[in-house]
C-alpha positions, 0 to 999 in steps of 0.5 A: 500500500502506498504510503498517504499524506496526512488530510485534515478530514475524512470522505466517507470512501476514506473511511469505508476503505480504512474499515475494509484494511482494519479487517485484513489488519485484525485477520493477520493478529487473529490467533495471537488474540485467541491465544490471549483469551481467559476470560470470563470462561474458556470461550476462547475464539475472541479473535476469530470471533472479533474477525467475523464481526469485521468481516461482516462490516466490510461485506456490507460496506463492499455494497453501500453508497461510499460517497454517502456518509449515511450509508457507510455508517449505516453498513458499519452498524448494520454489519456489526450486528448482523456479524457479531459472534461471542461476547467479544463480537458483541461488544465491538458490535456496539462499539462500533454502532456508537461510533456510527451513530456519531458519525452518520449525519456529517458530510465528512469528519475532522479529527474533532468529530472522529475523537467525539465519535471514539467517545461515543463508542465507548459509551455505547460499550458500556451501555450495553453490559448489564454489569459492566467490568474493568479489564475488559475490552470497554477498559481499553476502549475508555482509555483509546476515547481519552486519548484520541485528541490531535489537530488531524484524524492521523494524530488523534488515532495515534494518541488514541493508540498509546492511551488505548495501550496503557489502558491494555496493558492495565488490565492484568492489575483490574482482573486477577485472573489475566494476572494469573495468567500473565496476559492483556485482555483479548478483547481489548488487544482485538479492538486495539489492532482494529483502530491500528488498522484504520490507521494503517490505511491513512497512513498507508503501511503495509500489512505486518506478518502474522506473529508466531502463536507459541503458547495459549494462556487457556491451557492453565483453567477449567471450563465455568459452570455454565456450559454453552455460549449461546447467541441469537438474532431476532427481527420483528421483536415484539418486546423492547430490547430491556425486556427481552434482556430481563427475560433472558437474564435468569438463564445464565451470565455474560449475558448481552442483548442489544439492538440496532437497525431493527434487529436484536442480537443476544448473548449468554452463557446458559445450560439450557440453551434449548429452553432460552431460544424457545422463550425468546422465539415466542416474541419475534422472528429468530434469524440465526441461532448458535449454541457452542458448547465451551467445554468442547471449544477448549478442547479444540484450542487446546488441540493447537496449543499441544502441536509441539507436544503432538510431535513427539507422540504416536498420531492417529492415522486418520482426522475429520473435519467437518463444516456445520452449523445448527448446535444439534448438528455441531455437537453430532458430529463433534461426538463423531471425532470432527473438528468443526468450521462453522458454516453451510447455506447462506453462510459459506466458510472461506478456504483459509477457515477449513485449512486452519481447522485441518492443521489444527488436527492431530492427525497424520491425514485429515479427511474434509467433509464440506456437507454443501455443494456451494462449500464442495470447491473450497474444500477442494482448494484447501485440500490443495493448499494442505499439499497431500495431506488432506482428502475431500469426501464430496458430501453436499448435504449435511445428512450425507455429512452425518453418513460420512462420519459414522463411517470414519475410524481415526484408526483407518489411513484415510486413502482407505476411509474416502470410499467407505465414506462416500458410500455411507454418504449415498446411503443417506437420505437428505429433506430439508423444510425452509421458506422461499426467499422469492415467487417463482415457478418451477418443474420438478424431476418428476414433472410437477409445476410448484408454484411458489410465493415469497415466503411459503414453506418449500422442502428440498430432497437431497437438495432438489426442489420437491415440495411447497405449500403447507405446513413445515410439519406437513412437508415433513410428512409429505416428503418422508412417505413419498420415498420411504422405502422401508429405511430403518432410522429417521433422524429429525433436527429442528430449527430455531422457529419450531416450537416444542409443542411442533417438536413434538407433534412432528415426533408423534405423526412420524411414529404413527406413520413409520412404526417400523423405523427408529425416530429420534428428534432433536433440536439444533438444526441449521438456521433458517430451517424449520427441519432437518431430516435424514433417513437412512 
């Protein structure tokens, strides 16, 4: 990048590219944040959940008006919400929300309204803790807004920087437990890269190399007692955001609800994360839902911390990783032996995601399950860049995914595991129940004409079209007794709208109708899907 001359102001193009290298900034630092993260439980993704967040922003400042500063602002917000993952995305979320909300209205901004709006960021952080904690990310943004004075934008983030650091480097005497493990806060290192990066784009340096990552302050604590960081986003809310937050509050701790754009984004660490997205779901529309369980995701980043100590002992033959969204499905496969990238429809994982999670495997070889069709190239090019080490079991449904790794051994050289897999995969049935995105008319293999309307229910049979109309539950039924053909289990994931009376009224008629068959119903199925069924 060439090297800028110093302005007095910023056009709302300067600012949207300054977002855009923020994010490449905060990439190249994402798993030295990882490695920092201790607090307040082993929800160790800070970095990579901080670095979706930003990833978000840019996709929707790539298709805003940048000579309009109304519209970039409204894309830094807007993409903040929409992105925002963990308690660390969360929180940037906001801060970012405040900074835009400071800005949106000005035509360009001077180094005087850039520190107004780094104050503004800050209040709004802290604005959208229930219990607010020094220590933490809001610290280091606190003291990043009281540092951010100068006569030009460049002087007022390179004074925002030395204060933000001070405030970092602080944050081991605020919490003992950063003390105890002889590191700044995450979160507050992730924001400090992401105003490092704005900076680096007016001044025009050049991305920096990713540091080493030798040590994971993780490896020293236990899992907390609540066990599964649950996250939500709701549009059409029928409640104020203080309400919907008092009514999620009695589920467990780091709790964040928060709202902008007319969507509410929620965060919480629970045991009971069915029970909690039930209850909000009753008052709006659930968009996107995601349940980790933290006891696994510590054992995951555990698993890249050992790397030295994993070439000194004996590895498996064979490591699965598998790409899932939907807690139900995660956690199945996870019981499997996969290392999971998180992703599928309307959500596609980029190359560089699979190829971390395959490195991040102790295993001599590494077996990819994409479980999408528009996810099948990306797998291929990691297993190209992961240079013979990796192979691609070409599975285009998460159904045929489950199928796959029911057949994986870690035991079994994976040149040998790929047919038996594939195999498996056949032999599984995929239905899918959602809702058309738009009216169309279509013919299917079968030669019916569906005609379908924004919003109708529709349900997909090994990813071909074959149903619409109806209820879910009815296209379901529909789907299943049109291809029975005497298949021994049937396999039922609910999505984040069905209700457990629906839940069960779907487990009862399938029983009825299939006496047969075994039939387990489960929640945690992908997003933006009613059901999830596989028979086999």
């Amino acid at each position: 990048m060439p090297e800028q001359t110093p302005t007095q102001t910023l056009s709302p193009g300067q600012l949207a590219e300054a977002f855009r290298y923020a994010t490449d900034w905060l990439g190249v630092f994402r798993e030295q944040v990882n490695a920092l993260n201790v607090y307040p439980v082993p929800d160790g993704d800070t970095g990579t959940n901080m670095h979706l967040t930003m990833q978000s922003v840019r996709r929707e400042l790539d298709t805003c008006d940048q000579n309009s500063m109304p519209s970039v602002a409204r894309a830094i917000s807007y993409g903040a919400l929409l992105g925002a993952r963990g308690n660390s995305g969360v929180i940037l979320s906001q801060l970012l929300k405040g900074f835009s909300d400071s800005i949106r209205e000005l035509k360009n901004v001077t180094a005087a309204q850039l520190s107004a709006a780094l104050q503004a960021a800050q209040k709004a952080g802290y604005g959208a803790v229930m219990k607010p904690v020094e220590g933490t990310i809001l610290s280091v943004a606190r003291g990043l807004a009281d540092g951010a004075k100068g006569d030009s934008p460049d002087m007022v983030l390179e004074n925002a920087l030395l204060a933000g650091q001070v405030a970092l480097d602080h944050t081991p005497e605020q919490l003992p437990v950063l003390k105890q493990a002889g590191v700044v806060d995450s979160g507050g290192q992730g924001y400090l890269y992401v105003v490092q990066g704005i900076l680096a784009s007016l001044r025009g340096d050049e991305l920096p190399a990713a540091p080493d990552v030798t040590a994971y302050a993780q490896e020293g604590f236990e899992h907390e007692e609540f066990g599964y960081c649950t996250e939500f986003l709701m549009e059409k809310a029928t409640l104020p955001i203080e309400k919907i937050r008092e009514l999620v509050a009695p589920f467990g701790d780091s709790l964040l609800v928060v709202g902008a754009e007319g969507f509410v984004k929620g965060h919480i660490h629970t045991n009971e994360p069915d029970d909690l997205l039930a209850t909000v779901g009753r008052h709006g529309r659930m968009l996107k839902t995601k349940v980790e369980d933290m006891a696994e995701q510590h054992t995951e980043i555990l698993a890249q911390a050992g790397s030295v100590t994993r070439a000194e002992q004996e590895l498996p033959k064979s490591g699965l990783v598998a790409v899932a969204s939907g807690y139900g499905l995660v956690k199945l496969f996870r019981s499997l032996g996969a290392r999971i990238v998180s992703g599928g429809q309307t959500a596609n994982p980029s190359v560089q995601d699979i190829v971390d999670a395959a490195r991040s495997v102790s295993a001599e070889r590494v077996i990819i399950l994409p479980n999408n069709k528009n996810v099948l190239m990306a797998a291929q090019k990691a297993a190209e860049l992961l240079e013979g080490r990796a192979e691609v079991v070409p599975t285009r449904t998460l159904g045929q995914g489950v199928g796959a790794a029911l057949a994986f051994s870690q035991d079994t050289d994976a040149s040998e595991l790929t047919e038996s897999m594939q195999e498996a995969a056949k032999a599984v049935t995929t239905f899918e129940v959602t809702r058309a995105s738009r009216t169309t008319s279509l013919t299917t293999k079968d030669g019916r004409t569906l005609e379908i309307a924004d919003g109708d229910v529709i349900g997909l049979q090994d990813d071909e079209l074959t149903h619409a109309g109806g209820s879910p539950e009815d296209a379901v039924l529909e789907m299943l007794t049109h291809s029975y053909a005497g298949q021994e289990i049937i396999t039922v994931f609910t999505g984040p709208n069905v209700t457990p009376e629906q839940q069960q009224d779907v487990k009862d008629r399938l029983g009825k109708e299939f006496q047969m068959a075994e039939i387990e119903v489960h929640a945690g199925g992908p997003d933006l899907y009613d059901y999830l069924v596989t028979m086999e």
